[in-house]
Structures are given as structure tokens and as C-alpha cells.
N, CA, C and O atoms as CSV, one atom per row, in Angstrom:
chain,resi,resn,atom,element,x,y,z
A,1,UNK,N,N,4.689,-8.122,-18.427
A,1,UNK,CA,C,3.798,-6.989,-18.487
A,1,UNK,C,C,4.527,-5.780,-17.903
A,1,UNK,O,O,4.847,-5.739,-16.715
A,2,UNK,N,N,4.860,-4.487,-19.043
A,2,UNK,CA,C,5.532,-3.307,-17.884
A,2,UNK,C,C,4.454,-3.081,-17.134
A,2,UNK,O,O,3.392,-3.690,-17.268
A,3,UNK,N,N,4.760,-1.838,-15.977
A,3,UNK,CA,C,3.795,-1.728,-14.783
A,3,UNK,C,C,4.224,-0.218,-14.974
A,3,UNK,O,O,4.231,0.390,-13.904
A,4,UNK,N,N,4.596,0.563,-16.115
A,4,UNK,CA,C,5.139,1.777,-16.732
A,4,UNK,C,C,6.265,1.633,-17.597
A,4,UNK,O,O,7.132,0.763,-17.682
A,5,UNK,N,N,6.057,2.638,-18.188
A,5,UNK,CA,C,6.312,3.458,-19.547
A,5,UNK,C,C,7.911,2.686,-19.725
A,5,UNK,O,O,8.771,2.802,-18.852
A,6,UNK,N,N,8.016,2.291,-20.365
A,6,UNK,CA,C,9.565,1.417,-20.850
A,6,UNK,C,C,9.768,1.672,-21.865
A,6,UNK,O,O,8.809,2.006,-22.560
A,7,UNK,N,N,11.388,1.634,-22.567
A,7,UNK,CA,C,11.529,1.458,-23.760
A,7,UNK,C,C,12.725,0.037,-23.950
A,7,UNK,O,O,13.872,-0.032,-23.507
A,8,UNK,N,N,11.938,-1.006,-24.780
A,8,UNK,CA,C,12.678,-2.188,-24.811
A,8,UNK,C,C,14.244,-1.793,-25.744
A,8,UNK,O,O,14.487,-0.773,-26.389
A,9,UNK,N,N,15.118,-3.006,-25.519
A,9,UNK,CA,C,15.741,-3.283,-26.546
A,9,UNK,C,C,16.453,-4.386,-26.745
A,9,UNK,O,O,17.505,-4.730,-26.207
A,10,UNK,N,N,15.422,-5.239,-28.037
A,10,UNK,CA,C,16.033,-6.635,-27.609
A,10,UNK,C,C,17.056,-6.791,-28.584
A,10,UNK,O,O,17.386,-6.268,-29.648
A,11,UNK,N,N,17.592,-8.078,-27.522
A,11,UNK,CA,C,18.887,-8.344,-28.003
A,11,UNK,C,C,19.152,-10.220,-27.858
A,11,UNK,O,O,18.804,-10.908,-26.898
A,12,UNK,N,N,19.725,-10.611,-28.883
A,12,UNK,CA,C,19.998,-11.898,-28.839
A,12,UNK,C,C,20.757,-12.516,-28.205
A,12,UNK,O,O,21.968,-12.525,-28.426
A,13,UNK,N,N,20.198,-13.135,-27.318
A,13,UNK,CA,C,20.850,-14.084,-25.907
A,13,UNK,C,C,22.235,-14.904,-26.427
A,13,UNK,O,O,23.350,-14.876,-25.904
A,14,UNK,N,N,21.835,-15.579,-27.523
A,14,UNK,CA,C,23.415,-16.499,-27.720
A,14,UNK,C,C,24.336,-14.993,-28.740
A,14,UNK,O,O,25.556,-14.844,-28.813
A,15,UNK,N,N,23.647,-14.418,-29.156
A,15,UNK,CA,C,25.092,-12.974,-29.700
A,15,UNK,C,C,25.876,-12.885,-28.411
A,15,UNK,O,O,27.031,-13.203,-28.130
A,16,UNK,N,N,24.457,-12.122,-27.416
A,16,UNK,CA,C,25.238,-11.564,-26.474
A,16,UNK,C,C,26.153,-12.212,-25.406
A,16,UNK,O,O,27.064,-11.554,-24.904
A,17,UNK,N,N,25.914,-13.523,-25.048
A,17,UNK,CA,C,26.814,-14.574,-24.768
A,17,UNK,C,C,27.805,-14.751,-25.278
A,17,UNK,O,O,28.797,-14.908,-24.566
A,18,UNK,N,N,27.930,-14.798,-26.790
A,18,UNK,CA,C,29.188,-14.843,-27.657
A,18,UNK,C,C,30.244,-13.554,-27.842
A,18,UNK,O,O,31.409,-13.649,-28.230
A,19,UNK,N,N,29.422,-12.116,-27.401
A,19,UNK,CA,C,30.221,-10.955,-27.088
A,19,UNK,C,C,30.927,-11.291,-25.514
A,19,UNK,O,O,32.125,-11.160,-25.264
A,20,UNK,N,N,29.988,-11.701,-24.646
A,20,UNK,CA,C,30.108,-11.646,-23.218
A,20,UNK,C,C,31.584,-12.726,-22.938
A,20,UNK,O,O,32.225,-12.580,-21.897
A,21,UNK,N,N,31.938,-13.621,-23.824
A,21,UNK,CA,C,33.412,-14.539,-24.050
A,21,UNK,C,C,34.022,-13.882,-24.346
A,21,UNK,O,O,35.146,-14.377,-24.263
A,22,UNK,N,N,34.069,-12.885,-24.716
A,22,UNK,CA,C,34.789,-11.818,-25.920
A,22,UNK,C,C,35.261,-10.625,-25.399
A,22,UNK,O,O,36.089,-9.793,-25.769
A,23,UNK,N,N,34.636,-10.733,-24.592
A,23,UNK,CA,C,34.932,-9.625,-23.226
A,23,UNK,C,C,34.510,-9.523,-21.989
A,23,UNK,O,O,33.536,-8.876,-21.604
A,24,UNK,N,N,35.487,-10.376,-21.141
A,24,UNK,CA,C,35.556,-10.542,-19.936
A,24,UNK,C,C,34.798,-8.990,-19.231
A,24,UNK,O,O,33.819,-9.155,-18.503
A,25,UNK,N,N,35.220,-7.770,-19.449
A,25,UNK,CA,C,34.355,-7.185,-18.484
A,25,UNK,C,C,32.973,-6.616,-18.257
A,25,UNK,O,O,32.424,-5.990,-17.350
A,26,UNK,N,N,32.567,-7.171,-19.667
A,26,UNK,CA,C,31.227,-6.930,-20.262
A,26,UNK,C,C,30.329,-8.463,-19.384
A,26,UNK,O,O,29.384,-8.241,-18.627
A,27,UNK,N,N,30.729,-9.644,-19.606
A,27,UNK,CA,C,30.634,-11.057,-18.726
A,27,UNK,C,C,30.443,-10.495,-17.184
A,27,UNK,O,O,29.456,-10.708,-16.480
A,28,UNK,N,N,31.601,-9.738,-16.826
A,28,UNK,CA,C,31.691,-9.551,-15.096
A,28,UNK,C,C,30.176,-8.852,-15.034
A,28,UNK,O,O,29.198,-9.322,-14.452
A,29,UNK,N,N,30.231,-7.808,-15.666
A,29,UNK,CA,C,28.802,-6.883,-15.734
A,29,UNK,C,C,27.820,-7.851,-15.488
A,29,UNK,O,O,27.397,-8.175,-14.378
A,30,UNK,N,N,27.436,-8.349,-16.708
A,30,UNK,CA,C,26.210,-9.139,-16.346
A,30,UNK,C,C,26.293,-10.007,-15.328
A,30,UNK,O,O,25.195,-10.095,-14.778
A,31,UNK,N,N,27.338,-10.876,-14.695
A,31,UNK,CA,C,26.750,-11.781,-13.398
A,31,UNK,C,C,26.579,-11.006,-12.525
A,31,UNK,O,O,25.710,-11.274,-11.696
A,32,UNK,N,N,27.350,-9.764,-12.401
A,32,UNK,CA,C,26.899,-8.678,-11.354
A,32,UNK,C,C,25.654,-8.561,-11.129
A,32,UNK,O,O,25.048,-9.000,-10.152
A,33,UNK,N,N,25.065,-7.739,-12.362
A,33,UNK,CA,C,23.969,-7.318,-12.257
A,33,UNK,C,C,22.803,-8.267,-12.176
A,33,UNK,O,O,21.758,-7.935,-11.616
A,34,UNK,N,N,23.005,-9.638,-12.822
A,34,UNK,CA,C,22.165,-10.644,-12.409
A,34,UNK,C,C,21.844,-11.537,-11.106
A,34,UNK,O,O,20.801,-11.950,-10.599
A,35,UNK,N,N,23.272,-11.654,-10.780
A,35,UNK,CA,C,23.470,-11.749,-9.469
A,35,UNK,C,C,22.592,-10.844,-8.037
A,35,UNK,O,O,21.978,-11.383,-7.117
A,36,UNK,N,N,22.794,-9.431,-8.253
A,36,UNK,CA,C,21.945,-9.063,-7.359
A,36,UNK,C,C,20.033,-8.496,-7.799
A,36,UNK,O,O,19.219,-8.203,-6.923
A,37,UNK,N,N,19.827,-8.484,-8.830
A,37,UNK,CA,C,18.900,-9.336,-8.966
A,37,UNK,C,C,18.309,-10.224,-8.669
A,37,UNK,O,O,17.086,-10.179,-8.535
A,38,UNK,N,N,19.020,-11.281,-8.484
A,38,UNK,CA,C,18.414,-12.655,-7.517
A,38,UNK,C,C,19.009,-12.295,-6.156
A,38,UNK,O,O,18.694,-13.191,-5.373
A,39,UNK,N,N,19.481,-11.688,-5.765
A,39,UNK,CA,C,19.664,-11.329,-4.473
A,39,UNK,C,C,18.517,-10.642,-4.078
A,39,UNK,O,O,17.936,-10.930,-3.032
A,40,UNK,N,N,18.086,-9.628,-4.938
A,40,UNK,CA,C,17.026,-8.766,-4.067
A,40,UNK,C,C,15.419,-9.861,-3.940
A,40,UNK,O,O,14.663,-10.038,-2.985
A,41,UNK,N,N,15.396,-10.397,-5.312
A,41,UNK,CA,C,14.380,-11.541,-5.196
A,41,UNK,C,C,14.207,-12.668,-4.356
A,41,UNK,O,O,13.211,-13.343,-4.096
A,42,UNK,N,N,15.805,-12.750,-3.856
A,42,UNK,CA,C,15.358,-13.828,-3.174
A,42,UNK,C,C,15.153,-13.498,-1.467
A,42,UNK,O,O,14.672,-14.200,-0.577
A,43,UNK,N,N,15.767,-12.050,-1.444
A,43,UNK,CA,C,15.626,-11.268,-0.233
A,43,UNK,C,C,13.834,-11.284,-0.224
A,43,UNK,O,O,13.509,-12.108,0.631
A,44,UNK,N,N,12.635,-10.691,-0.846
A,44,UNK,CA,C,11.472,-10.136,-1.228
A,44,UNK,C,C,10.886,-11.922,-0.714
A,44,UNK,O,O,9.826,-12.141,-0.127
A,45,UNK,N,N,11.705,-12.779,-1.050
A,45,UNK,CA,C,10.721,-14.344,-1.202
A,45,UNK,C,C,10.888,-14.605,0.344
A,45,UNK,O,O,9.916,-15.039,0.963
A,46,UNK,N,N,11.812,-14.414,0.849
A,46,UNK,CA,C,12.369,-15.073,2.088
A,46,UNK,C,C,11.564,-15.074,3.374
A,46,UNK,O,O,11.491,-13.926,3.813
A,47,UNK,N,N,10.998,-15.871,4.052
A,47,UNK,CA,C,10.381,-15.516,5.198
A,47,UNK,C,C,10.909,-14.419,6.387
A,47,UNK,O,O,11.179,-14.576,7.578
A,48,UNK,N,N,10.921,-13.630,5.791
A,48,UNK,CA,C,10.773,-12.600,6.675
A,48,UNK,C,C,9.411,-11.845,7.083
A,48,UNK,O,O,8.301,-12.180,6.670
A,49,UNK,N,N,9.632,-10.923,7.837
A,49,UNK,CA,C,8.076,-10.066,8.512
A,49,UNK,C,C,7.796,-8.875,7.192
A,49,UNK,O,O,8.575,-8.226,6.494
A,50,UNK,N,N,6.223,-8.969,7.262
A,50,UNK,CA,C,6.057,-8.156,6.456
A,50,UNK,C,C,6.761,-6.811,6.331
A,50,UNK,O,O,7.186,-6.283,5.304
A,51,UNK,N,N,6.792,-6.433,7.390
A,51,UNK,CA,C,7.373,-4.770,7.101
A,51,UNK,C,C,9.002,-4.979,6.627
A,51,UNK,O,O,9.514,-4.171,5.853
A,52,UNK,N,N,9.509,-5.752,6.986
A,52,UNK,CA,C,10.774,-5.939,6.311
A,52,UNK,C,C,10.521,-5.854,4.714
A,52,UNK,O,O,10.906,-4.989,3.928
A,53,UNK,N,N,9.871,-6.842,4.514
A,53,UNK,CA,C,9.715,-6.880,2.932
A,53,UNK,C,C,9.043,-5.846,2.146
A,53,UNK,O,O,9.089,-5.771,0.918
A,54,UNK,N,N,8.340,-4.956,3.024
A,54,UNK,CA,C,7.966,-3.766,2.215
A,54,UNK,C,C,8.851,-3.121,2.293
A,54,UNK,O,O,9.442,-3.145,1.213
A,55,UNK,N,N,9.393,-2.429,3.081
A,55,UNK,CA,C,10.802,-1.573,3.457
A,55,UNK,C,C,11.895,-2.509,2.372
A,55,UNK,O,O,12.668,-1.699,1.860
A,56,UNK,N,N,12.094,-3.486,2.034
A,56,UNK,CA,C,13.128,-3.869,1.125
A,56,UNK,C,C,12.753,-3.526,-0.279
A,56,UNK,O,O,13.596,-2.974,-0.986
A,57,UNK,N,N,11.509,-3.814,-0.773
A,57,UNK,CA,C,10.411,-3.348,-2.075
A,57,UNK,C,C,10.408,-1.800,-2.279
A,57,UNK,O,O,10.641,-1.366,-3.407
A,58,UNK,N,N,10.132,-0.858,-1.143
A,58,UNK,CA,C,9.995,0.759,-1.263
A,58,UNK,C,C,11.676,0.648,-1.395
A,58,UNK,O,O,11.645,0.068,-2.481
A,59,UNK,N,N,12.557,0.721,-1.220
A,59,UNK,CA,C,13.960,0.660,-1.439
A,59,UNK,C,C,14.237,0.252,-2.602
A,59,UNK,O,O,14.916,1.042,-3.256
A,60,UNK,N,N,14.042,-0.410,-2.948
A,60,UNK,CA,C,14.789,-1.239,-4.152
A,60,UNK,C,C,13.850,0.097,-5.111
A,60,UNK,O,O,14.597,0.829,-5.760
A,61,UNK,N,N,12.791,0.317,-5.181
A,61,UNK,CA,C,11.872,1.121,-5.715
A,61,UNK,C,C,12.503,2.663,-5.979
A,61,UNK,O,O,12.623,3.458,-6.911
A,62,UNK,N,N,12.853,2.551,-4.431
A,62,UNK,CA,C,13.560,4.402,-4.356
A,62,UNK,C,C,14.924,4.129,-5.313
A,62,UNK,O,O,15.130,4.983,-6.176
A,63,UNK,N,N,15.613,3.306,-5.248
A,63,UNK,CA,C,17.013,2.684,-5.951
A,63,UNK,C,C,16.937,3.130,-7.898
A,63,UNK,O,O,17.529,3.880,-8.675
A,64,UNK,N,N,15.823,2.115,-7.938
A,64,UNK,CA,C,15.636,2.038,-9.337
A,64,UNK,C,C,15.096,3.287,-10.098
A,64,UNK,O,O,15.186,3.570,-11.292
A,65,UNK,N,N,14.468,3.999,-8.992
A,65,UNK,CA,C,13.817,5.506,-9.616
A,65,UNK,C,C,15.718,6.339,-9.725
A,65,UNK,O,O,16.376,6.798,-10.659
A,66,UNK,N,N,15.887,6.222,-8.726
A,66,UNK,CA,C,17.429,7.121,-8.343
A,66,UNK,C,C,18.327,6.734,-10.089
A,66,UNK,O,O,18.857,7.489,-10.905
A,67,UNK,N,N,18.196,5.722,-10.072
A,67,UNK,CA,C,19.093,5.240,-11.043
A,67,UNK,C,C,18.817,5.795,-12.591
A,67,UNK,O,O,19.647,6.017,-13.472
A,68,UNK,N,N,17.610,5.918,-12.617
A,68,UNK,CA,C,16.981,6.927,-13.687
A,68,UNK,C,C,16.997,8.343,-13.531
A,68,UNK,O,O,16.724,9.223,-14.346
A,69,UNK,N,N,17.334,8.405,-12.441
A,69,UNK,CA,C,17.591,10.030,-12.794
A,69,UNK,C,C,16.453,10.824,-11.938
A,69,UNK,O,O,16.593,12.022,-11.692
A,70,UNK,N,N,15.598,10.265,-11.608
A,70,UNK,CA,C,14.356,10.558,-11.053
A,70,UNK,C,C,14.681,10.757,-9.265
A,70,UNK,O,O,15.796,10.410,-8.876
A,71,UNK,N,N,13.622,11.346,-8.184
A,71,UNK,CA,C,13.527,11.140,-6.822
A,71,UNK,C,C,13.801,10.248,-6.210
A,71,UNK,O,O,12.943,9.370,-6.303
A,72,UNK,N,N,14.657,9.985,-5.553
A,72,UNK,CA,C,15.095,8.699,-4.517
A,72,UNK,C,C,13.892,8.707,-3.448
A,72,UNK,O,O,13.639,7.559,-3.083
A,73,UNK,N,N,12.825,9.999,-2.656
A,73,UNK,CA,C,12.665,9.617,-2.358
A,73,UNK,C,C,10.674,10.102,-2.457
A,73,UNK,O,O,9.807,9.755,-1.654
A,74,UNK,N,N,10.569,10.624,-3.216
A,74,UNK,CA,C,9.261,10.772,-4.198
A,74,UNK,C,C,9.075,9.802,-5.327
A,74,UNK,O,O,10.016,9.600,-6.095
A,75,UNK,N,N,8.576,9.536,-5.394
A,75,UNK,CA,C,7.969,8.206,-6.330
A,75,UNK,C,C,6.537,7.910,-6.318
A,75,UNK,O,O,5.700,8.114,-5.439
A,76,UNK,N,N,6.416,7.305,-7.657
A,76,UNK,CA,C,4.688,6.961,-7.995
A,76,UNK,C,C,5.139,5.504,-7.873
A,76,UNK,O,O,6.266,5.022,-7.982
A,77,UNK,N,N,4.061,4.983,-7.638
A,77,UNK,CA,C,3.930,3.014,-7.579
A,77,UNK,C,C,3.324,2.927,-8.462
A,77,UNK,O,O,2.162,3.230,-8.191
A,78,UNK,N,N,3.506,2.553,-9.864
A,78,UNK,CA,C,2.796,2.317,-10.747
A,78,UNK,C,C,1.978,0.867,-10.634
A,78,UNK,O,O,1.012,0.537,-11.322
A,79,UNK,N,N,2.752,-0.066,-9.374
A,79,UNK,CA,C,1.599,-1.136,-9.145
A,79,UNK,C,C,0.828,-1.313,-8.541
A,79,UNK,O,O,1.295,-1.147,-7.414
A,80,UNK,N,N,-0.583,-1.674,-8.415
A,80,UNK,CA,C,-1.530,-1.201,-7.638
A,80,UNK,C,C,-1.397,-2.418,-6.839
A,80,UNK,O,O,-0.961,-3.520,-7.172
A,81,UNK,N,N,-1.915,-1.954,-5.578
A,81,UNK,CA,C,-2.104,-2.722,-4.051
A,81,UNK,C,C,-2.402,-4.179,-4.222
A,81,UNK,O,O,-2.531,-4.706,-3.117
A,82,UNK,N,N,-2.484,-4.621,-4.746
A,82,UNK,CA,C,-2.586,-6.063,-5.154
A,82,UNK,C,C,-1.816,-6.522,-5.478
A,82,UNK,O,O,-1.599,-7.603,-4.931
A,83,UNK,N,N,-0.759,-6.040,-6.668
A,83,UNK,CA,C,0.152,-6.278,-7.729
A,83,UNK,C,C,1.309,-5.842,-6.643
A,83,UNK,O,O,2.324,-6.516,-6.818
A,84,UNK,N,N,1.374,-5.320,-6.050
A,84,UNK,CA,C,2.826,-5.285,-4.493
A,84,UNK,C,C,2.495,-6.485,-3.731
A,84,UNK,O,O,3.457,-7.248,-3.640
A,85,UNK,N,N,1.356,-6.914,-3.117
A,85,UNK,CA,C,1.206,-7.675,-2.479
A,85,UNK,C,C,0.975,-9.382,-2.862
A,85,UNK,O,O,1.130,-10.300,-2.057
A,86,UNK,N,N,0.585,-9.515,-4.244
A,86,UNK,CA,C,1.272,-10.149,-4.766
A,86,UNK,C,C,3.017,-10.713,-5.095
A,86,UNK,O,O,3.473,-11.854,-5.028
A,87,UNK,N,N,3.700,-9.419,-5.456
A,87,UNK,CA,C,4.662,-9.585,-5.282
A,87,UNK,C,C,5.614,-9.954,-4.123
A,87,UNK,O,O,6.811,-10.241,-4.141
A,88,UNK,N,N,5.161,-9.907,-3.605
A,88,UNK,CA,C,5.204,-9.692,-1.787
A,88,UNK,C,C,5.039,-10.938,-0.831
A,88,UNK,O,O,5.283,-11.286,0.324
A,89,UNK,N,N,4.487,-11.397,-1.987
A,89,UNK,CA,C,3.972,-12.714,-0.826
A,89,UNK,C,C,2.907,-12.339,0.213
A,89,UNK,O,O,3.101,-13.010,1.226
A,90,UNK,N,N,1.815,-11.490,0.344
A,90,UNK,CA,C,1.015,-11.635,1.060
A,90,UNK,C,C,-0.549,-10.694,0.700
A,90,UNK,O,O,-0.898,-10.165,-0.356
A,91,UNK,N,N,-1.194,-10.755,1.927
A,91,UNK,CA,C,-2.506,-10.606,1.281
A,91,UNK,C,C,-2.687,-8.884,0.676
A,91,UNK,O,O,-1.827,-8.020,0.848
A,92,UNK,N,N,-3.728,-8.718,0.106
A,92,UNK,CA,C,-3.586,-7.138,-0.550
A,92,UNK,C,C,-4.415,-6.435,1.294
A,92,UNK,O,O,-4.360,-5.215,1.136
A,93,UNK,N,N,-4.758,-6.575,2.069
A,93,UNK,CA,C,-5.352,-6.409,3.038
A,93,UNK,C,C,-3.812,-5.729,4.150
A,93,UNK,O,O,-3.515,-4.718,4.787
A,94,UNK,N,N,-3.158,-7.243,3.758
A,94,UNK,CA,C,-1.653,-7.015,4.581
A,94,UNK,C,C,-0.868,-5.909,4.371
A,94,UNK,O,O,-0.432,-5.152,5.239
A,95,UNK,N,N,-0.663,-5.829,2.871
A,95,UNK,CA,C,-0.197,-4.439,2.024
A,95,UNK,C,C,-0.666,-3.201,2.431
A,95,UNK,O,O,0.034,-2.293,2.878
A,96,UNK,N,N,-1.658,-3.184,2.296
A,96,UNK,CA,C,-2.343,-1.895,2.842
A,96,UNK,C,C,-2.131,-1.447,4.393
A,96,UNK,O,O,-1.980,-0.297,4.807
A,97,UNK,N,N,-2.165,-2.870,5.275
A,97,UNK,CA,C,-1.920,-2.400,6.714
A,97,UNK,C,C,-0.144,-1.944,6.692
A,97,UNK,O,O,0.486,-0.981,7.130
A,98,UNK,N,N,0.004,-2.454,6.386
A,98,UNK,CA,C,1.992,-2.212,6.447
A,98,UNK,C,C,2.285,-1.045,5.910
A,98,UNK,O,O,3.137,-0.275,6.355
A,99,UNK,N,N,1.610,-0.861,4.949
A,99,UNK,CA,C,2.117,0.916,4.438
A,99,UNK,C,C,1.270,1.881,5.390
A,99,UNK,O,O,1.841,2.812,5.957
A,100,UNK,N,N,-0.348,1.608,5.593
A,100,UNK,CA,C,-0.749,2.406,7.013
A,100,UNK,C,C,0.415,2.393,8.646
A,100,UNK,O,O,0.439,3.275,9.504
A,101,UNK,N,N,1.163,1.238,8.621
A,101,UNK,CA,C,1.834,0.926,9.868
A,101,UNK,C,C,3.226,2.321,9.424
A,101,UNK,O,O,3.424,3.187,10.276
A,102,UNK,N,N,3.756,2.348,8.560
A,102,UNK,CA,C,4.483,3.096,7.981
A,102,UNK,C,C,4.573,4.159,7.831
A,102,UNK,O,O,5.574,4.845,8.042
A,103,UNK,N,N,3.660,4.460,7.481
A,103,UNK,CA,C,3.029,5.913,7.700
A,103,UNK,C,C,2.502,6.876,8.616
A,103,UNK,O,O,2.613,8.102,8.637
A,104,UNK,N,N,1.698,5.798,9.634
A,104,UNK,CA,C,1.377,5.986,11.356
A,104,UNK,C,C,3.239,6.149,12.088
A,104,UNK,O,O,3.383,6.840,13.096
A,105,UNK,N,N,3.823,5.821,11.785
A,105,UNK,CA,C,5.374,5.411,12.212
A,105,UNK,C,C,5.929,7.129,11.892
A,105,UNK,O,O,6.702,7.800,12.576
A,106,UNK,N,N,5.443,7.388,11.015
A,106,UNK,CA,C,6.175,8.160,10.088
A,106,UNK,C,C,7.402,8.586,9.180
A,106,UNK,O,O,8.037,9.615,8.948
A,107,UNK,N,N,7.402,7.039,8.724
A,107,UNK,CA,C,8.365,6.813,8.285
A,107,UNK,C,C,8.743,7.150,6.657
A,107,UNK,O,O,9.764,7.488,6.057
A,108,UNK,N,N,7.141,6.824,6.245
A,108,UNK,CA,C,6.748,7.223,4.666
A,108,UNK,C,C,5.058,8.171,4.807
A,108,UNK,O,O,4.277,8.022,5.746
A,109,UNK,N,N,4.879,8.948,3.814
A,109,UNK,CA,C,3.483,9.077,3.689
A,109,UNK,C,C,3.496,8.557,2.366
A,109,UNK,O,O,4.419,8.348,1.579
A,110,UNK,N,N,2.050,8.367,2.284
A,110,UNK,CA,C,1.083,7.861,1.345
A,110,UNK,C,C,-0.094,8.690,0.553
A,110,UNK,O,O,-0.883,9.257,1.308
A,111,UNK,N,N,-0.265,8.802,-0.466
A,111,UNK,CA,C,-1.255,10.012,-1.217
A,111,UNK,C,C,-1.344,8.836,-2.494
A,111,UNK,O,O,-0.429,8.595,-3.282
A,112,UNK,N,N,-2.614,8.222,-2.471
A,112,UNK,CA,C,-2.737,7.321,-3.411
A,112,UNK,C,C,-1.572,6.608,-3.845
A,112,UNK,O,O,-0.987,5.994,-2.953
A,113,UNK,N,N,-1.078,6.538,-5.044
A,113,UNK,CA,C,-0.096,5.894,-5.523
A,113,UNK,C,C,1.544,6.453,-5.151
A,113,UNK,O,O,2.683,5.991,-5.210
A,114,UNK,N,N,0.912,7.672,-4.759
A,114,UNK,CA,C,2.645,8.400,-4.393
A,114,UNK,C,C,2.651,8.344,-2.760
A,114,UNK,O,O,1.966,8.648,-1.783
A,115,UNK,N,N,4.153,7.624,-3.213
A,115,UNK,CA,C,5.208,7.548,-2.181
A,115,UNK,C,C,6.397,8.565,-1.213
A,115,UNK,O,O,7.469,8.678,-1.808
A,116,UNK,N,N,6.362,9.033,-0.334
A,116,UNK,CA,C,7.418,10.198,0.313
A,116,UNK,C,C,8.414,9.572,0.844
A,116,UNK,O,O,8.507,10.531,1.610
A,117,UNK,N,N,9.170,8.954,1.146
A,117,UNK,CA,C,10.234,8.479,2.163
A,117,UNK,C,C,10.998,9.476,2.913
A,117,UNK,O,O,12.064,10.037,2.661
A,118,UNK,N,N,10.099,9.563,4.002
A,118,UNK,CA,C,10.012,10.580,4.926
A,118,UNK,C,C,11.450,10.090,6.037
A,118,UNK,O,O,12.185,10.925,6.565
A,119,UNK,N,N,11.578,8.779,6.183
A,119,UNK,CA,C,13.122,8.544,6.831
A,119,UNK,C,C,13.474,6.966,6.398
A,119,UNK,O,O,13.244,5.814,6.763
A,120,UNK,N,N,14.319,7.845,5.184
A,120,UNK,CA,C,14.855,6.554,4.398
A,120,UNK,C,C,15.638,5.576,5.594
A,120,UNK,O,O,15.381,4.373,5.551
A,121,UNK,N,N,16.524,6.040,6.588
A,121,UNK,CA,C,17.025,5.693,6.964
A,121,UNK,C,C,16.910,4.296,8.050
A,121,UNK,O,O,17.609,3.283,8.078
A,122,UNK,N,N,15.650,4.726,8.971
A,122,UNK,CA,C,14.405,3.862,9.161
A,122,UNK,C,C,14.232,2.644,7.929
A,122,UNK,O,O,14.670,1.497,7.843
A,123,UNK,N,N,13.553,3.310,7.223
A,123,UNK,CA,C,13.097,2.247,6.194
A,123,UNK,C,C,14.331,1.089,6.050
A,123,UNK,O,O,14.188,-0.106,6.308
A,124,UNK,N,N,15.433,1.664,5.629
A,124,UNK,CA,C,16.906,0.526,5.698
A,124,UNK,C,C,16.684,-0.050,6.720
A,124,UNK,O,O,16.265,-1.205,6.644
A,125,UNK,N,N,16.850,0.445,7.764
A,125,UNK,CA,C,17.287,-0.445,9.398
A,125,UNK,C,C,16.285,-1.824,8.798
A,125,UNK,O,O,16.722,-2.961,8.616
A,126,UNK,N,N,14.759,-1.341,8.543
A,126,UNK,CA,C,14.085,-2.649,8.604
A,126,UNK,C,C,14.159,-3.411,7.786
A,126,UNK,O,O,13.980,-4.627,7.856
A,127,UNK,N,N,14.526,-2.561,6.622
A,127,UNK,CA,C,15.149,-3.948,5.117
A,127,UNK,C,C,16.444,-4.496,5.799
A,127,UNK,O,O,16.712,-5.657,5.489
A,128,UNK,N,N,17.139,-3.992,6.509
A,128,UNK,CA,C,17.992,-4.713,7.220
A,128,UNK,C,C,18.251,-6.309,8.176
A,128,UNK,O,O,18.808,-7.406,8.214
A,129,UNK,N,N,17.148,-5.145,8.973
A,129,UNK,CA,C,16.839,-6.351,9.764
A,129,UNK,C,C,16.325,-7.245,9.067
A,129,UNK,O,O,16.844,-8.236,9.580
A,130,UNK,N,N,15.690,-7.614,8.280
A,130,UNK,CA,C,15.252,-8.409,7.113
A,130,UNK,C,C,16.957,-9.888,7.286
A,130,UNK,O,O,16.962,-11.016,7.777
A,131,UNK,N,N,18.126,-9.041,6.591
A,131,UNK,CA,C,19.109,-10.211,6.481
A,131,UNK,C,C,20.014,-10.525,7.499
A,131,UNK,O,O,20.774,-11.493,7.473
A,132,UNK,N,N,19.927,-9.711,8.384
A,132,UNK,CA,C,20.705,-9.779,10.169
A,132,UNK,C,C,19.511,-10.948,10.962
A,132,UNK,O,O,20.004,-11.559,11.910
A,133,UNK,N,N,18.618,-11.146,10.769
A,133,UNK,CA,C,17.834,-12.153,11.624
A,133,UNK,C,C,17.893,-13.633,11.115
A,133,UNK,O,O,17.417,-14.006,10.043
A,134,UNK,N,N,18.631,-14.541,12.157
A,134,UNK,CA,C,19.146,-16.130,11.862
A,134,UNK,C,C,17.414,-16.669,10.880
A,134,UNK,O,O,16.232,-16.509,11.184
A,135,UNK,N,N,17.924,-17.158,9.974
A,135,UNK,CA,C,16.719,-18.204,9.710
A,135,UNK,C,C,16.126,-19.411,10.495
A,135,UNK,O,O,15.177,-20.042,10.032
């Protein structure tokens, strides 16, 4: 399900496998990019503290807007408070307190769906601390 405005373009998994033999740096690309992909997912799954995992989610968020061309640190959440906290691993109650904790902090403000990242820098330390703390 997009969660905003996309434009697909599909492409056939065994072609593109059979290009991806065909050219080693087109191959490197994709484990790259798949690779941290499951890095950030498996960062988001990991028992860590909530605010870590929101601070890793608003990041990856500010990332993917940046990468389009868009505000690194203005952004709309096109998923609603449920659909983060879902993602998230925790309750939509929890979601809501962690972005209030965030915002009381002043780290981000909040205006319905839009996002400010008022000190990105902050926000890192705690996606940080996220993979610096022993399991």
C-alpha cells in the first residue's frame, strides 16, 4: 500500500538478475542498497527504547525526503499515528507520547502531520544510541 504519491516501475526480477551477472556494478548497487535496507529494518525491529526508534524512523524519513530533492528537515508524515506505531513496534498511545516527549525536549515540533527537525543533531545522538547500547 503507498502511504503517498509514487510512481512505480516494474521490472522483472529474473531479467534484472540476469543484467545484475552482466554487470558486476549494477549487482554491487543492489546488495548495497538492499543491504541497508535491512539494516535500517532491522535497526526499527530491535529492542531498543522507544525514542530511539522514533528518532531512527524521523531520520530515515528526513533521509528519504532529502534524497528526493525535498526538506531534510520539514516533512509531512503521510502515515497516520497508528500506521508509525505500528511500524514501530508499539502502541499508537506510545507514538504519540514520544513525539510529545520530543517536542517538550525541543528537539522536533509537531503541527498535525508536519514534522520540523528542530535539532537534527539530537535526534541522531538518540538513533545512535539506539546501536552503541550492548544487547
Amino acid at each position: 500500500m503507498a502511504l503517498d504519491s509514487v510512481h512505480l516501475c516494474r521490472i522483472s526480477f529474473p531479467k534484472l538478475s540476469l543484467l545484475a551477472t552482466r554487470m558486476p556494478g549494477l549487482q554491487a548497487k543492489l546488495f548495497s542498497l538492499l543491504s541497508a535496507e535491512i539494516g535500517k529494518v532491522a535497526t526499527l525491529a530491535a529492542n531498543h527504547r522507544t525514542e530511539e526508534r522514533m528518532a531512527g524512523f524521523l531520520l530515515d524519513m528526513s533521509e528519504r525526503y532529502a534524497r528526493r530533492g525535498f526538506s531534510a528537515t520539514r516533512f509531512k508524515l503521510a502515515m497516520a499515528r497508528n500506521e508509525i506505531a505500528n511500524y514501530l513496534r508499539m502502541a499508537t498511545e506510545t507514538a504519540s507520547r514520544v513525539l510529545r516527549r520530543l517536542t517538550d525536549d525541543g528537539v522536533i515540533a509537531v503541527k498535525q502531520r508536519e514534522i520540523l527537525l528542530l535539532q537534527a543533531k539530537r535526534l541522531a545522538e538518540l538513533a545512535v544510541a539506539a546501536d552503541s547500547r550492548p544487547d
